[in-house]
C-alpha positions in Angstrom: 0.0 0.0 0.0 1.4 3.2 -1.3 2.7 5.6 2.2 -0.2 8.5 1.7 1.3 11.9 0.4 1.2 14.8 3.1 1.0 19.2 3.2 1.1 21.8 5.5 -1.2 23.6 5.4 -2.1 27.0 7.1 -4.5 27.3 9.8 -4.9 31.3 9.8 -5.5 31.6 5.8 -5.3 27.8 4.6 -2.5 28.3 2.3 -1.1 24.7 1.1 3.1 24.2 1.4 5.0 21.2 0.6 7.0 21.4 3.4 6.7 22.8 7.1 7.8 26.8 7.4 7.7 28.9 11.0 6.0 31.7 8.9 3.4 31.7 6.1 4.2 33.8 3.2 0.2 34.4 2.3 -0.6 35.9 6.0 2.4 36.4 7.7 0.8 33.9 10.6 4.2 32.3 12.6 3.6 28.6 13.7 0.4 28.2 12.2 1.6 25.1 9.5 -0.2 22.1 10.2 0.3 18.5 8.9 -2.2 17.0 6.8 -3.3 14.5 4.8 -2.7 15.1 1.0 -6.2 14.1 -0.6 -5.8 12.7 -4.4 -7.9 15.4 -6.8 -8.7 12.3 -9.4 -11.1 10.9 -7.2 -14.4 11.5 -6.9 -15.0 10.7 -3.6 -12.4 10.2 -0.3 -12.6 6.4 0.8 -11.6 7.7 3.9 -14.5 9.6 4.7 -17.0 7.8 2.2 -20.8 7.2 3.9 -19.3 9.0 6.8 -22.5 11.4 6.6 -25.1 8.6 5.6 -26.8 7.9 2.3 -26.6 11.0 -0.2 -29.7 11.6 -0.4 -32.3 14.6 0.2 -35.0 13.7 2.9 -37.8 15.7 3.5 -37.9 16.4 7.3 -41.8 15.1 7.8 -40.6 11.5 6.9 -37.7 11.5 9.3 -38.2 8.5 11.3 -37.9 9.4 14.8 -37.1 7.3 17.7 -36.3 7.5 21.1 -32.7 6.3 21.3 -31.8 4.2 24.3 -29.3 5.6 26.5 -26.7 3.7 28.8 -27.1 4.5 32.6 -23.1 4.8 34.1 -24.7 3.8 37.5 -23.3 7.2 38.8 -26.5 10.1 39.0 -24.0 12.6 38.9 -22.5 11.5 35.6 -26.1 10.9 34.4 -27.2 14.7 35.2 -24.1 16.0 33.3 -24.6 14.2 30.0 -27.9 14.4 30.3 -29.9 11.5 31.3 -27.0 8.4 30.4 -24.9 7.8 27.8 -26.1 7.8 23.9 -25.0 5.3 21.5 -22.3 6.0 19.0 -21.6 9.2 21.1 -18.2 10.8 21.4 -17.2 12.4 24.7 -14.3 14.6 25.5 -13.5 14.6 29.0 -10.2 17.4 30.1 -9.0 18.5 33.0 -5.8 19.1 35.2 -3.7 16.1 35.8 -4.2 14.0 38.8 -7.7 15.3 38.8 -9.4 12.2 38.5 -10.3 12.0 34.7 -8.8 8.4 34.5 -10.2 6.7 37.5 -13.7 8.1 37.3 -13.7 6.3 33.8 -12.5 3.7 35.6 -15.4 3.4 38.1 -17.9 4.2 34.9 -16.7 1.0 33.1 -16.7 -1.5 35.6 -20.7 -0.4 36.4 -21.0 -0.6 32.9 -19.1 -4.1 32.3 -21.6 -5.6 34.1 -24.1 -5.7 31.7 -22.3 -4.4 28.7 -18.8 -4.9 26.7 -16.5 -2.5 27.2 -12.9 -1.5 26.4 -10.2 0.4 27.7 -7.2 1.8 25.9 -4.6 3.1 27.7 -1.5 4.7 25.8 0.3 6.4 29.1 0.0 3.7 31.6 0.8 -0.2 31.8 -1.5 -2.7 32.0 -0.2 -3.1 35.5 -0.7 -0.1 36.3 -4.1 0.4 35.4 -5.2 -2.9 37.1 -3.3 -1.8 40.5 -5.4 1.4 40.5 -9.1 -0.6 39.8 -7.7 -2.9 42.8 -7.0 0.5 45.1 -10.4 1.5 44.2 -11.6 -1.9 45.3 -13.5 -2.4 41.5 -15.4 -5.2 40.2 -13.2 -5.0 37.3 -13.0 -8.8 35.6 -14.9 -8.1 33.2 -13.1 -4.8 31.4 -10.7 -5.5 28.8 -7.7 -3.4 28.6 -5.4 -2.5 25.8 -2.1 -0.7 25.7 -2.1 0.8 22.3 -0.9 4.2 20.5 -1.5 3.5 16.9 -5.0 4.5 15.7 -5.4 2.1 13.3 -4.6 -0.7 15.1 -6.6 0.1 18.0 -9.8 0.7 15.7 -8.6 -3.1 13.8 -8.6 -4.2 17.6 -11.9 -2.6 18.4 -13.6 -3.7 15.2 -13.2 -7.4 16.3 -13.9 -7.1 20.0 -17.1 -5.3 19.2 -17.4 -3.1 22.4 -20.3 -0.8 23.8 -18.2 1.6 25.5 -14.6 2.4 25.1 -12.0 5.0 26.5 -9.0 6.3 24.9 -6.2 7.7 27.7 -5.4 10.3 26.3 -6.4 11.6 22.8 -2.3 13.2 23.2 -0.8 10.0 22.7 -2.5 8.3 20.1 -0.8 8.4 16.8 -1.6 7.9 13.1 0.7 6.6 10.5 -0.8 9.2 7.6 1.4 11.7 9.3 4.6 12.2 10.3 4.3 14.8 13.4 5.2 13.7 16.6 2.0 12.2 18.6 0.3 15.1 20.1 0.6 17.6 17.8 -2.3 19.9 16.2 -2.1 17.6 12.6 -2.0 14.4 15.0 -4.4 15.2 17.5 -7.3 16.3 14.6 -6.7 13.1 12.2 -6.4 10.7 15.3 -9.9 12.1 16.7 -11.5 12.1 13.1 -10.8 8.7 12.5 -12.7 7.4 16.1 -15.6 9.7 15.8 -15.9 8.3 12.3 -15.8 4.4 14.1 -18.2 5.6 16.7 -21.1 7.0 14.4 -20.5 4.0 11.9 -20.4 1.1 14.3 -22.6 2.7 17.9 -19.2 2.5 19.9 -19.8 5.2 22.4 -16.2 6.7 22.9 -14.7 8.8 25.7 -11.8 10.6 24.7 -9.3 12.1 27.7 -7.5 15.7 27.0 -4.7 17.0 28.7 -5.2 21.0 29.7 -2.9 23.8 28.8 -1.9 26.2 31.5 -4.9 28.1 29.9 -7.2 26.1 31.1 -8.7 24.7 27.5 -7.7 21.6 26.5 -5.1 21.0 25.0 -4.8 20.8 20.8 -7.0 22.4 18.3 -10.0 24.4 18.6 -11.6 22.0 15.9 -11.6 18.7 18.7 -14.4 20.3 20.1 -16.5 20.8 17.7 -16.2 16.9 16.5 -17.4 15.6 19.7 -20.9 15.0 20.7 -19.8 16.4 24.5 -17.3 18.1 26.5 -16.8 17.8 30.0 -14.5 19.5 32.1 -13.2 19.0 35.8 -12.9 21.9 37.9 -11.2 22.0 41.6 -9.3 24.4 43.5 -5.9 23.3 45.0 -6.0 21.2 48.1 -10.0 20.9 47.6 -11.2 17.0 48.1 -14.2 18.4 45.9 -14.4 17.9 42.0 -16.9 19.4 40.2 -17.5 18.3 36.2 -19.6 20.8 33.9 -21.0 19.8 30.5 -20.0 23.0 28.4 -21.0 21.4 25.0 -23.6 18.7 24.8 -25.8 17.3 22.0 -28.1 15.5 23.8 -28.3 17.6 27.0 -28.5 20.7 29.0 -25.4 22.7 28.7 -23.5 24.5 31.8 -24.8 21.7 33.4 -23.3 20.5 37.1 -22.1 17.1 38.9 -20.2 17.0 42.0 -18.0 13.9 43.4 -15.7 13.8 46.5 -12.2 12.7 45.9 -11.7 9.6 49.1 -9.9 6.5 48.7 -12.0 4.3 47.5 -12.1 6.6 44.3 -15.0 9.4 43.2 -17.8 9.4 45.3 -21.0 11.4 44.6 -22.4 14.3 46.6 -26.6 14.2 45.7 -26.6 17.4 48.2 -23.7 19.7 46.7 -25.7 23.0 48.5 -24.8 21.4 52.0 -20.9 21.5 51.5 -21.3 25.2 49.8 -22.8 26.6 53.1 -20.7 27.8 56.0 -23.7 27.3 58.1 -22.4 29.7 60.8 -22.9 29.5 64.6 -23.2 33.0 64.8 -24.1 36.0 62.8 -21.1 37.5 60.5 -20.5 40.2 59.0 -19.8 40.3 54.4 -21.6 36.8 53.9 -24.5 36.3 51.9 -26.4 32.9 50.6 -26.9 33.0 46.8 -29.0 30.9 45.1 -27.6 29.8 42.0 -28.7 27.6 39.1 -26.2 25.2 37.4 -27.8 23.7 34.3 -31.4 22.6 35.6 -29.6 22.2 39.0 -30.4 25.0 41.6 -28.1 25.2 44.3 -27.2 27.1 47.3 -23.7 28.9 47.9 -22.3 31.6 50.2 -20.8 34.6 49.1 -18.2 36.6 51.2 -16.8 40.2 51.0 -14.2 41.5 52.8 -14.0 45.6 52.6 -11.1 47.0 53.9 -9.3 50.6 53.8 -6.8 50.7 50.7 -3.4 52.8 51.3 -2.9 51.8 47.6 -3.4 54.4 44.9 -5.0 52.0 42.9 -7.6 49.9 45.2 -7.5 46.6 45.3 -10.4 44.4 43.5 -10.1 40.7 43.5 -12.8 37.7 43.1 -12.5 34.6 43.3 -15.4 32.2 41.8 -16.9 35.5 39.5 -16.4 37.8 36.9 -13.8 40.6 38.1 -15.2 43.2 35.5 -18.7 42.9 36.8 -17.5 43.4 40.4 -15.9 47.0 38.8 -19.3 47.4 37.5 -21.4 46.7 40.5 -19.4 49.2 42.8 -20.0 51.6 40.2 -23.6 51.5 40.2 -23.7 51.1 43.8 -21.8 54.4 44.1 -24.0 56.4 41.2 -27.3 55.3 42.3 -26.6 55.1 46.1 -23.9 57.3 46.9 -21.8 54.6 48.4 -18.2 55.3 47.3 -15.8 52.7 47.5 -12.7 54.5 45.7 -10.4 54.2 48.9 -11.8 50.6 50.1 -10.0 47.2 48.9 -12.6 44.8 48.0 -12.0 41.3 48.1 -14.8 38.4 47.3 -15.0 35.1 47.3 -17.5 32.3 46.4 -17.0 29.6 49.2 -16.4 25.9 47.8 -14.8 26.5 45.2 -17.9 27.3 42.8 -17.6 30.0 39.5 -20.4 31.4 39.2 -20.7 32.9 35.4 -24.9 33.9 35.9 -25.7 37.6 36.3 -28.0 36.1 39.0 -25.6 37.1 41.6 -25.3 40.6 41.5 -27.8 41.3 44.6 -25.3 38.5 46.9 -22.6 40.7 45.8 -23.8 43.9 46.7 -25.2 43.2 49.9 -22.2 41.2 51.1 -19.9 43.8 50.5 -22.2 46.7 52.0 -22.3 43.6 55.0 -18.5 43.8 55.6 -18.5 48.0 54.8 -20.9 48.5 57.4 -20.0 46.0 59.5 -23.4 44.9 59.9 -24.3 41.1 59.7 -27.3 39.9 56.9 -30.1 38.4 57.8 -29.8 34.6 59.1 -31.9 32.6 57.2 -31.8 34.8 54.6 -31.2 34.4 50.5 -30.7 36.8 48.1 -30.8 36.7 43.8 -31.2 39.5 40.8 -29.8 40.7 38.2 -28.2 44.7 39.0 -28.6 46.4 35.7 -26.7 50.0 35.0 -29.6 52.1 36.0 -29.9 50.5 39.4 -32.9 48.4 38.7 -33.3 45.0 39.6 -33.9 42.6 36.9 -35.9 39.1 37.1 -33.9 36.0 36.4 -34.6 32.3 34.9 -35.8 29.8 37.5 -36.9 32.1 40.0 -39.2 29.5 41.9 -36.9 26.5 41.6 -34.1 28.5 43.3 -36.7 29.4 45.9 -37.8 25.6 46.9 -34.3 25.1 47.1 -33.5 27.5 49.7 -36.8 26.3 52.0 -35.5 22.8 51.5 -32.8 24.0 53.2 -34.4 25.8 56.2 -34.0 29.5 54.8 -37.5 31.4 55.5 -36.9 34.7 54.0 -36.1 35.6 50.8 -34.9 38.9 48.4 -35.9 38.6 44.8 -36.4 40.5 42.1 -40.5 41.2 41.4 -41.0 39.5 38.6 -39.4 36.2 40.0 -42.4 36.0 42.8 -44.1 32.4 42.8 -47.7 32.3 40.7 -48.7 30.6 43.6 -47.3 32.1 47.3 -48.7 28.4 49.1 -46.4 26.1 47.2 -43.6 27.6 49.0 -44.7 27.3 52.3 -43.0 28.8 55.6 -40.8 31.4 52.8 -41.3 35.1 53.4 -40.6 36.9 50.0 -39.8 40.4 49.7 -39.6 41.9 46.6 -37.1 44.9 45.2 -37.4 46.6 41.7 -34.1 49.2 42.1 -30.8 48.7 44.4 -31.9 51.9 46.5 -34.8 49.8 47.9 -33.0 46.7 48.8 -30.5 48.1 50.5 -33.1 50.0 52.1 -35.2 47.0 52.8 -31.9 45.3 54.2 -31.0 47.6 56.6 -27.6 48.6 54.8 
């Protein structure tokens, strides 16, 4: 079989080179020549890629034939929430994260439920089989029944894969597979991209649901191009903050799901265990009333869920005050002490302002702005908030208080948790004041009245 020609070709402009240059002549781009596969012009159609799409034919949409397509249950709920009810055949999940977070021994745990009723495969190209089967004895796994495989050729794994015939399969990590079309080193962009298009191509033609494992760059994204992303039916990424024994995963792309979408696991010894109560390890739950802490009530997904947020508002001998966050946006907090100063006459030039979300949460929803304000008029003042209290809306530029998605939902939450009093927007007051029984709601339309209300 005649070795398959290769380009480079540019990923700025798309200009074609025979050979690898640090800059392209067309755009002037520097590093941005990747490898590829040279495609022969004579044919009509890539065999490569041939019935990769289905039949090539136009269907009207009415005779579609729609059914509902069975999904595999990983025997973890929190797994479950985040890809949305199970797993889907012929699916392709990319799962990234920091190392030693736990992306390889949750899969771990996920096969050997899963091996119990289905075939299932696991290739490792970073680790022995020793080593593997040492960490599903730590983790104290019924594991006889998952196959392993060391392998870092693509097309042998997918020859190897075509004859065991597997339901589920992982591939740790996507980095150090290989395919002999190119001649990059594994783990670069060209290898990375042809690698992944030939197993989402094995996965939609033979059902093989696939979980892929990506390293993260010190940016935090995962690590090769943009493009992996966008071939996958899902992308999952751990979170954690140093030292934390918590691990939160969030579905941030997912085709047969929610998105932003939350599940939390505790890192112990016997592996990942699941927390079905996540707003129970975000509170402080304080004996006494303090001063710059206020309970939010966030929504992750279809998830509500309670965490507290502190401020800490001290004077600033800086010319330049200090503004930090932690868990939120640090633009938005510029933006809220500016409104609070134009529409309350609050100043908070000479204060540093630090805040923090406690557990570890980030919190992207604009949901939080109330929290925010009133924790940090808390610590200013020096005046504790309410016990028992919550607090959610949206602080728009004018000063008025703006309703939010899943007002009510966020409000059970909170009584669930034995909060009886509540400040919310207007607009996100319950049709029905009965279903939430034993909450007191109190409703603001512009900052001035809720700090008002408040007593700040």
């Amino acid at each position: 079989m005649a070795k398959k020609k290769t380009s480079y070709r540019c990923s700025e402009c798309g200009a074609e080179y025979p050979q690898w240059n640090g800059k392209c002549t067309d755009c002037g781009a520097w590093n941005s020549l990747v490898e590829t596969v040279k495609e022969d012009p004579n044919k009509n159609a890539n065999p490569r890629f041939k019935g990769y799409a289905g039949e090539q034919a136009a269907l009207s949409i009415a005779n579609v034939e729609l059914s509902a397509e069975p999904r595999i249950t990983t025997k973890m709920a929190e797994l479950d929430r985040v890809l949305g009810g199970g797993l889907v055949l012929g699916s392709v999940v990319l799962i990234g994260g920091d190392p030693g977070i736990g992306k390889s021994t949750i899969l771990l745990q996920t096969l050997a439920n899963i091996a119990q009723d289905e075939s299932v495969l696991y290739v490792t190209g970073e680790e022995s089989l020793r080593q593997v089967s040492m960490r599903a004895r730590r983790l104290n796994l019924n594991a006889e029944k998952i196959k392993l495989l060391t392998e870092t050729s693509v097309t042998q794994m997918i020859s190897i894969a075509q004859q065991e015939k597997p339901k589920i399969m992982v591939v740790d990590s996507i980095q150090t597979i290989y395919s002999d079309d190119l001649q990059s080193a594994p783990g670069s962009v060209g290898q990375v991209r042809e690698v992944s298009a030939q197993l989402v191509r094995f996965a939609k033609q033979t059902g093989t649901t696939i979980f892929l494992v990506g390293h993260v760059t010190k940016d935090g994204a995962i690590a090769g191009p943009r493009v992996l992303e966008h071939m996958v039916d899902t992308v999952l990424y751990f979170e954690s903050d140093s030292g934390s024994r918590y691990r939160l995963i969030r579905a941030v792309k997912n085709r047969f799901g929610a998105v932003n979408e939350l599940g939390v696991f505790a890192m112990t010894d016997a592996g990942l265990k699941e927390v079905g109560n996540p707003s129970a390890i975000f509170l402080s739950r304080h004996e006494q009333e303090v001063s710059g802490s206020v309970v939010m009530a966030t929504r992750e997904g279809t998830r509500p869920m309670l965490v507290e947020v502190q401020a800490l508002v001290d004077e600033s001998h800086l010319a330049n005050p200090r503004r930090v966050t932690l868990g939120l946006e640090q633009n938005r907090l510029s933006m809220l002490l500016a409104v609070l100063h134009k529409h309350s006459g609050i100043p908070m030039y000479d204060q540093d302002v630090y805040v923090n979300v406690v557990g570890g949460v980030r919190v992207s929803e604009t949901g939080s702005d109330l929290a925010v304000i009133l924790s940090i008029l808390s610590s200013y003042r020096n005046r504790p908030f309410e016990q028992k209290s919550i607090a959610f809306g949206e602080i728009g530029l004018s000063g008025e208080i703006r309703a939010i998605q899943g007002g009510e939902d966020r409000l059970k939450e909170a009584a669930k948790h034995g909060f009886t009093k509540a400040f919310v927007p207007k607009q996100n007051v319950p049709s029905k004041s009965s279903s939430i029984k034993g909450m007191e709601i109190v409703t603001v339309d512009r900052l001035e009245q809720a700090l008002s209300i408040s007593g700040f």
